[in-house]
ROLOGU-616648 format. One line per field, with one value per residue: residue number from 1; residue in one letter; y, x, z of N, C-alpha, C, CB in turn. Coordinates in pm, whole numbers. Glycine has a CB too. Layout:
BEGIN
k	NUM:...;
r	A:...;
nc2	Y:...;
nc1	X:...;
nc3	Z:...;
cac2	Y:...;
cac1	X:...;
cac3	Z:...;
cc2	Y:...;
cc1	X:...;
cc3	Z:...;
cbc2	Y:...;
cbc1	X:...;
cbc3	Z:...;
This chain:
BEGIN
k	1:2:3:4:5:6:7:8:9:10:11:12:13:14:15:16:17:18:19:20:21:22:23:24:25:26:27:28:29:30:31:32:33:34:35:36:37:38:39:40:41:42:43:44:45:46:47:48:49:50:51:52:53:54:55:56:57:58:59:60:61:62:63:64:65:66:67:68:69:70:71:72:73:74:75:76:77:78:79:80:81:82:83:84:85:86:87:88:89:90:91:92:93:94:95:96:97:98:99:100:101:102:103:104:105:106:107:108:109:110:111:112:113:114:115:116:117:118:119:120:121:122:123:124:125:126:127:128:129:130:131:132:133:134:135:136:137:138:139:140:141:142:143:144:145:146:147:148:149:150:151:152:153:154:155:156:157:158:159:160:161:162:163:164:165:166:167;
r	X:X:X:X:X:X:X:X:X:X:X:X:X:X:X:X:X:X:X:X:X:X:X:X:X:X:X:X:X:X:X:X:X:X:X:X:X:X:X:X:X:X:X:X:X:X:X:X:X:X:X:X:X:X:X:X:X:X:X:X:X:X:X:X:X:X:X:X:X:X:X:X:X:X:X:X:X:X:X:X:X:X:X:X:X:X:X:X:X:X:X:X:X:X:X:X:X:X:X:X:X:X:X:X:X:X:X:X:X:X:X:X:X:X:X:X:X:X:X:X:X:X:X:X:X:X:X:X:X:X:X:X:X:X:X:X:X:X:X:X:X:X:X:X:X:X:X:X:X:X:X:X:X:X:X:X:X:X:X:X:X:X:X:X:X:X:X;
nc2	-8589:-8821:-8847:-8689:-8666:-8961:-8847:-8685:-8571:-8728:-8621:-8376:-8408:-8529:-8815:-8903:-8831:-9005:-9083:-9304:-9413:-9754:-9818:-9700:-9430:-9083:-8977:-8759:-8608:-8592:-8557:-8357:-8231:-7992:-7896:-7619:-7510:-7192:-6886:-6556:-6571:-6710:-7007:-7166:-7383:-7603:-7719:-7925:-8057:-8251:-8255:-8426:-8341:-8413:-8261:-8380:-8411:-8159:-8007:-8048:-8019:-7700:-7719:-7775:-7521:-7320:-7112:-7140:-7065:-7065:-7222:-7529:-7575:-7869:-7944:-8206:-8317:-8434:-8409:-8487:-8454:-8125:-8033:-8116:-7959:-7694:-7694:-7722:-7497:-7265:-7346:-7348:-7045:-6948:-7058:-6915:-6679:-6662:-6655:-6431:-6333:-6374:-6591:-6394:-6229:-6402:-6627:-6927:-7172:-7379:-7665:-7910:-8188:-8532:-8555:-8769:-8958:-9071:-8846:-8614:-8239:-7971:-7735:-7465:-7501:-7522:-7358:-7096:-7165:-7214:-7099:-6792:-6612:-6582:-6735:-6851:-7195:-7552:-7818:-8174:-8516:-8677:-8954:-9010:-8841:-8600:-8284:-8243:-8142:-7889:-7712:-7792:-7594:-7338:-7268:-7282:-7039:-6851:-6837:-6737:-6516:-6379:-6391:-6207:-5983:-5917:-5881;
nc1	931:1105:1188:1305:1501:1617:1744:1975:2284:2431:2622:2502:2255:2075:1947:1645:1398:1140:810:522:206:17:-154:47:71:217:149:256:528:760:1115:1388:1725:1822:2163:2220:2482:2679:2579:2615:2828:2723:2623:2300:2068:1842:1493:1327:1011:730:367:64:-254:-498:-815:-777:-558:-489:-389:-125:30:-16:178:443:446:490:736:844:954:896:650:583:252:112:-153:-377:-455:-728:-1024:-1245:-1110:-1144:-1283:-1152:-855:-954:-1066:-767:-606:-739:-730:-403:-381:-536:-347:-110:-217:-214:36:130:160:28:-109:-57:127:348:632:542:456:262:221:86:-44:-8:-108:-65:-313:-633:-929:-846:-854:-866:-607:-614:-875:-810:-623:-802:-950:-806:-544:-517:-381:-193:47:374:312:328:346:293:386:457:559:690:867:828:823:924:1163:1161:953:1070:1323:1183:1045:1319:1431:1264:1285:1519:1486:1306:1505:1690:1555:1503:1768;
nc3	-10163:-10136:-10379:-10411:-10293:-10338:-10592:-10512:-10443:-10196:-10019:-10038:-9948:-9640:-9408:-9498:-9317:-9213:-9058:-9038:-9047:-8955:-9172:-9356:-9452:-9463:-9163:-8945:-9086:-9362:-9390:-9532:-9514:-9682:-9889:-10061:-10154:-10176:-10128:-10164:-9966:-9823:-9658:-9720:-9563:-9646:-9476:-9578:-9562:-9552:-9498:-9484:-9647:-9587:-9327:-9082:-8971:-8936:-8729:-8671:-8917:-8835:-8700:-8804:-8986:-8809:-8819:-9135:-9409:-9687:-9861:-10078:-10209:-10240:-10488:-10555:-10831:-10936:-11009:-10813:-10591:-10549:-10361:-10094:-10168:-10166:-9924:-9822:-9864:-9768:-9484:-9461:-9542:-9290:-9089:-9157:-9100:-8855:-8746:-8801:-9093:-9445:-9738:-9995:-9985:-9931:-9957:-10183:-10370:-10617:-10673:-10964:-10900:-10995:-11252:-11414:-11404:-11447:-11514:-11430:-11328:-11547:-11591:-11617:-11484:-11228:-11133:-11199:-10969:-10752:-10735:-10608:-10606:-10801:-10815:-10898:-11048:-11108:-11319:-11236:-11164:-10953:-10834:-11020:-11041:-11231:-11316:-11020:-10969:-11088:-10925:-10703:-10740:-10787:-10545:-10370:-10506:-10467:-10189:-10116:-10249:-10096:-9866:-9924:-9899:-9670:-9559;
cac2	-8584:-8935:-8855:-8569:-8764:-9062:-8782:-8602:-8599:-8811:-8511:-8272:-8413:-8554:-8930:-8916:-8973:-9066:-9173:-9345:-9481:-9902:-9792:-9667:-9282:-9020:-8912:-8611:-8515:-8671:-8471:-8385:-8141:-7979:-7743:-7593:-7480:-7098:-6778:-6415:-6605:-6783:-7216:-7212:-7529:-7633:-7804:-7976:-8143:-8278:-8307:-8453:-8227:-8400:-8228:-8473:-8370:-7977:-7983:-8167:-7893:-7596:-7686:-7765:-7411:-7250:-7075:-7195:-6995:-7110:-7345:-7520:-7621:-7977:-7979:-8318:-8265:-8540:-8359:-8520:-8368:-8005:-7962:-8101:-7874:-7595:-7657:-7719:-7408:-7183:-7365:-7302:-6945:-6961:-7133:-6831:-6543:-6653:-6621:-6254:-6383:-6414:-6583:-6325:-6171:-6557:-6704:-7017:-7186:-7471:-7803:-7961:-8317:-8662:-8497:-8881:-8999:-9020:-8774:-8486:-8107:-7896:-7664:-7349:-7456:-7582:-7197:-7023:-7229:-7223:-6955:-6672:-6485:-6599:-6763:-6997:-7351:-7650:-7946:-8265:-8670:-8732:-9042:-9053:-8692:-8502:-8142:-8226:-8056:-7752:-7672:-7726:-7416:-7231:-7257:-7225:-6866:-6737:-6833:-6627:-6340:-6289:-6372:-6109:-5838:-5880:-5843;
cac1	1063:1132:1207:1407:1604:1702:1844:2070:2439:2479:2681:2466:2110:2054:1895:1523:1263:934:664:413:75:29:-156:204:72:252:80:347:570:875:1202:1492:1744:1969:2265:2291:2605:2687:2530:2697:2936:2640:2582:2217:2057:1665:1477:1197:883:551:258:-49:-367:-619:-868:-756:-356:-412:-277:32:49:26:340:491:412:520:891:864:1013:840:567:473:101:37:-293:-390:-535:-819:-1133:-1275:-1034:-1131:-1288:-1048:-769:-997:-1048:-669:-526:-784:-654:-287:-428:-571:-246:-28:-256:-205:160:108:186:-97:-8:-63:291:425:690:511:440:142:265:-71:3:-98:-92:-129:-420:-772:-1037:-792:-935:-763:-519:-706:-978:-698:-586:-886:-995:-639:-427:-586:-278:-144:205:392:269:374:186:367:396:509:620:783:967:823:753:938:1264:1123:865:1175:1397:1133:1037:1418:1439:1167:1267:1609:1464:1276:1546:1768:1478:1513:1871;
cac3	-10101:-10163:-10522:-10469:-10167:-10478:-10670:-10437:-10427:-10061:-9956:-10017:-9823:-9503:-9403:-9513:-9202:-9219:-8963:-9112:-8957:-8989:-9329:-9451:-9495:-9373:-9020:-8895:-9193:-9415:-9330:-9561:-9505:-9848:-9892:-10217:-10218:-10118:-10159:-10100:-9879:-9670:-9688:-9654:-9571:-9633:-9439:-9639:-9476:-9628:-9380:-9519:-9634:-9510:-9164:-8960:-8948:-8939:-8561:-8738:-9027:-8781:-8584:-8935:-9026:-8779:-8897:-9235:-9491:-9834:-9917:-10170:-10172:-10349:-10481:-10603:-10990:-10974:-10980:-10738:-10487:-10519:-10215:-10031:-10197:-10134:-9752:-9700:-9905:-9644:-9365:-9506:-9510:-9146:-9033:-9179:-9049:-8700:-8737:-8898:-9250:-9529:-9881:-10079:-9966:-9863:-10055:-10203:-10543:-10635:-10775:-10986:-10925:-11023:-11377:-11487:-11358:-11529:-11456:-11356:-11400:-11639:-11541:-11635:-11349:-11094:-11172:-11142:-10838:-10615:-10736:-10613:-10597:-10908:-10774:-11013:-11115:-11186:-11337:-11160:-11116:-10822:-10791:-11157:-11074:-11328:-11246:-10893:-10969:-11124:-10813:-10564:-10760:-10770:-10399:-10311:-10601:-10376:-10081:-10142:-10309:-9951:-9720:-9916:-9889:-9534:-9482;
cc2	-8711:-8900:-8806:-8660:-8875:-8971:-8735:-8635:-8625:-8689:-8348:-8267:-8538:-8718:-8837:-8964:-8905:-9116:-9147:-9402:-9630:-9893:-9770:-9530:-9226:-8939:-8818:-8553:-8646:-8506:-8506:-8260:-8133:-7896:-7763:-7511:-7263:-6939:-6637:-6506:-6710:-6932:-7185:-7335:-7478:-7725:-7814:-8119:-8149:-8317:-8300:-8348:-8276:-8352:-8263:-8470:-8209:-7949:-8002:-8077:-7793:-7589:-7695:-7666:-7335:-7255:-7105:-7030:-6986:-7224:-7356:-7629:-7743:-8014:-8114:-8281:-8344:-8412:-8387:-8473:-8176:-7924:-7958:-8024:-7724:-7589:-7652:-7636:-7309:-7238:-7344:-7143:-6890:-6943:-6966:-6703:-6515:-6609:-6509:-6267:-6421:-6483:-6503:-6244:-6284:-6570:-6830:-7056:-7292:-7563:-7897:-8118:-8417:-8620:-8615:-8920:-8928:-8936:-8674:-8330:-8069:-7765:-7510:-7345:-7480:-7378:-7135:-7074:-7193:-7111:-6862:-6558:-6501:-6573:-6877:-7092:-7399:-7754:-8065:-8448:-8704:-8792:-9080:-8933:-8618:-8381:-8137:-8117:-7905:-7701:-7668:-7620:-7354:-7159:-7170:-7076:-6816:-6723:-6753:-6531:-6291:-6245:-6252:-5973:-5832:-5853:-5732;
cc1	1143:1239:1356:1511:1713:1755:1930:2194:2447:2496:2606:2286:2140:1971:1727:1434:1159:856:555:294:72:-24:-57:168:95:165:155:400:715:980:1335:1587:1852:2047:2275:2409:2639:2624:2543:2757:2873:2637:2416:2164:1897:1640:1382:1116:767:485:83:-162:-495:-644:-814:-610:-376:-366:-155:62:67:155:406:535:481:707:905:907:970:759:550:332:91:-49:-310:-507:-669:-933:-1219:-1225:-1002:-1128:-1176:-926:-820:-1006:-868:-544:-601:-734:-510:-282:-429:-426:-131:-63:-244:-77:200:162:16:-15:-21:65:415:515:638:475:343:240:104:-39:-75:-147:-135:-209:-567:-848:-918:-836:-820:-726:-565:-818:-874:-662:-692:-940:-896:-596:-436:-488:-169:29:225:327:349:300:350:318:466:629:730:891:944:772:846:1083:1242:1041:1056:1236:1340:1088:1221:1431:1338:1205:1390:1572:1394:1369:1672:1707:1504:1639:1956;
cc3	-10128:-10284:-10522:-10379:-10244:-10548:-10658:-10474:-10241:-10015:-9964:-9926:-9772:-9513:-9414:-9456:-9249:-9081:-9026:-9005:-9014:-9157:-9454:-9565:-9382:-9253:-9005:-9043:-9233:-9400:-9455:-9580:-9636:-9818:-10026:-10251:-10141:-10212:-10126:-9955:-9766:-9696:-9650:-9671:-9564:-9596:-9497:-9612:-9569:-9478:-9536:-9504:-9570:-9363:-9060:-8885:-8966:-8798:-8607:-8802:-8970:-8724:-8681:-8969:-8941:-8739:-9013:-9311:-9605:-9821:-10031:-10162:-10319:-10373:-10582:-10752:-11040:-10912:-10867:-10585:-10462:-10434:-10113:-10025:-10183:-9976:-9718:-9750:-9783:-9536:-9335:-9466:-9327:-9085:-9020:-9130:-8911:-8633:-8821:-9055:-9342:-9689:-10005:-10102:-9916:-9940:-10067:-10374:-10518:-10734:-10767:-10988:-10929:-11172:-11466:-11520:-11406:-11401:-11359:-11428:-11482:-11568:-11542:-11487:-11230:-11061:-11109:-10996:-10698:-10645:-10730:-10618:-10723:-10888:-10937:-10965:-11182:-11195:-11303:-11153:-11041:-10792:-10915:-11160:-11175:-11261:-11113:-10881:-10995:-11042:-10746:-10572:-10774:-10665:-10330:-10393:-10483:-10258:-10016:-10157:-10161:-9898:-9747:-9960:-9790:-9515:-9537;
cbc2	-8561:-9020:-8761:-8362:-8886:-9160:-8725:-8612:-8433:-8924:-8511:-8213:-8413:-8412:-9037:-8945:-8985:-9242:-9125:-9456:-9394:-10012:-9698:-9847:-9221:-8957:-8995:-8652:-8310:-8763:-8514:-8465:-8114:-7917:-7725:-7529:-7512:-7114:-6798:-6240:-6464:-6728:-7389:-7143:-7647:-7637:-7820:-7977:-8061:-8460:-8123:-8558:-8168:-8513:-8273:-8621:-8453:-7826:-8107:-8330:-7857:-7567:-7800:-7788:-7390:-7235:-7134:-7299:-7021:-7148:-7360:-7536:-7450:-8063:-7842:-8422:-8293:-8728:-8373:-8614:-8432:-7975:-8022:-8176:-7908:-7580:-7815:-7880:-7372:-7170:-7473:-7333:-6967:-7111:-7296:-6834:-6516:-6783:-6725:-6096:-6561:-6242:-6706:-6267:-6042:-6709:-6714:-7022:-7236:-7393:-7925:-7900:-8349:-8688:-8438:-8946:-8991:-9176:-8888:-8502:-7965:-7863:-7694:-7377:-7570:-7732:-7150:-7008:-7398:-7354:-6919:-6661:-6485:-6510:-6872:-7068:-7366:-7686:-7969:-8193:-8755:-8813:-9142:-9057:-8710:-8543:-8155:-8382:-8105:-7737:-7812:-7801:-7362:-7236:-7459:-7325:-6845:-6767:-6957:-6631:-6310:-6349:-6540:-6143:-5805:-5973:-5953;
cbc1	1050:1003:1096:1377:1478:1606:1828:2059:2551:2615:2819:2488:1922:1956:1952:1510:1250:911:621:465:-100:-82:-214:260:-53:318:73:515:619:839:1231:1476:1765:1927:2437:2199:2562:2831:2450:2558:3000:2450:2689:2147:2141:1576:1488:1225:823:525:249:-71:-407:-664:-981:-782:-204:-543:-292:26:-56:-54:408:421:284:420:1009:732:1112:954:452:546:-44:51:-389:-441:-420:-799:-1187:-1269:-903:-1170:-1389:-1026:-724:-1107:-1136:-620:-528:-929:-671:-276:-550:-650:-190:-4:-385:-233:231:236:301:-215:-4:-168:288:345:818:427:592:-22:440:-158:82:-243:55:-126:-393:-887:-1169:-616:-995:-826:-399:-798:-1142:-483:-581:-984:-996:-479:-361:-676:-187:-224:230:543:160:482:43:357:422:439:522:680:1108:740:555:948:1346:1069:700:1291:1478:1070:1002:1546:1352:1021:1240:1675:1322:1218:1607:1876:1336:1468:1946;
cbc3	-9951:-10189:-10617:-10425:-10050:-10596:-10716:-10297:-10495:-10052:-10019:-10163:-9885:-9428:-9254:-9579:-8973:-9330:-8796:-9219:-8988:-8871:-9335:-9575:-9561:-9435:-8880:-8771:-9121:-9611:-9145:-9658:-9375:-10024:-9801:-10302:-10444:-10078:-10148:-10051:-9812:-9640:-9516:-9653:-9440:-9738:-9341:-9773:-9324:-9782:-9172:-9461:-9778:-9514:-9128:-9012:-9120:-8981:-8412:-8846:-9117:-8705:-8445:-9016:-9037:-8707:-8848:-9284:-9498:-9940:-9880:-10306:-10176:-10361:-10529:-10471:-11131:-10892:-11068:-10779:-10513:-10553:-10143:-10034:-10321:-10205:-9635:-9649:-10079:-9623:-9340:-9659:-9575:-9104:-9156:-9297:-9079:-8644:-8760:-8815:-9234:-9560:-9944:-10061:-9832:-9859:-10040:-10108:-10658:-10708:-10683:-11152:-10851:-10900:-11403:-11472:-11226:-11599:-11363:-11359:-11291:-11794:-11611:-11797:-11323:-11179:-11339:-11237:-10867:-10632:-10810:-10499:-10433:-11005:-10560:-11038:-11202:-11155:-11598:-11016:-11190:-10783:-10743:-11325:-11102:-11446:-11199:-10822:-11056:-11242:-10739:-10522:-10849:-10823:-10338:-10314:-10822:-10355:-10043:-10223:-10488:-9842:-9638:-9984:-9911:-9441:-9458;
């Protein structure tokens, strides 16, 4: 959010909060709200939040979750972090079944990030491992903005194409 927050047009997103823990990682969520402009006559605005995947913040993630409209799920691409991206896409899961939603019918997309960084799996197992429902992907750097623009329009394309099934 950071990233995308430095790229904005002022007028079109919102001040960028954060609460951080003394470590200076996000504990609750980073907050930034957009308008892209108008759509069959409507302004909608997004509100876009990150809450941390690790166990220890899924109380934090459920209230997150609940009303959301689109996710997308950032699984970290270092091998070493499979499990963890495997416990906190089922808890994602969990989270969404309680609020009668599953992601197999969700609007959401997977951004593979940290794309830089040695010892990351290849995209084929990130795939077979996570994407059980075979949503888009994007392979991503974060902090350099690569990949970050192309995950957000694909999140917001989906998150339209729902909200004008429903109406």
């Amino acid at each position: 959010l950071e990233y995308i927050h430095s790229k904005m047009d002022p007028s079109l997103a919102g001040e960028l909060v954060s609460l951080k823990t003394k470590e200076d990682r996000t504990i609750f969520f980073d907050f930034l709200q957009l308008e892209v402009g108008r759509i069959k006559g409507k302004k909608p605005k997004f509100n876009l939040y990150t809450v941390p995947g690790q166990v220890y913040y899924a109380s934090s993630r459920k209230v997150i979750l609940n009303g959301v409209d689109g996710i997308v799920f950032v699984a970290d691409s270092q091998k070493h972090r499979m499990d963890g991206n495997i416990e906190t896409l089922l808890d994602l899961e969990n989270n969404l079944r309680e609020d009668g939603h599953s992601l197999d019918s969700f609007p959401w997309v997977i951004q593979y990030n940290k794309r830089d960084l040695p010892d990351v799996d290849t995209v084929e197992n990130l795939q077979k491992r996570l994407n059980y429902f075979n949503v888009p992907y994007y392979e991503a750097v974060g902090i350099k903005g690569v990949g970050v623009f192309d995950t957000l329009k694909a999140i917001i394309n989906k998150v339209i194409a729902n909200v004008q099934t429903q109406l």
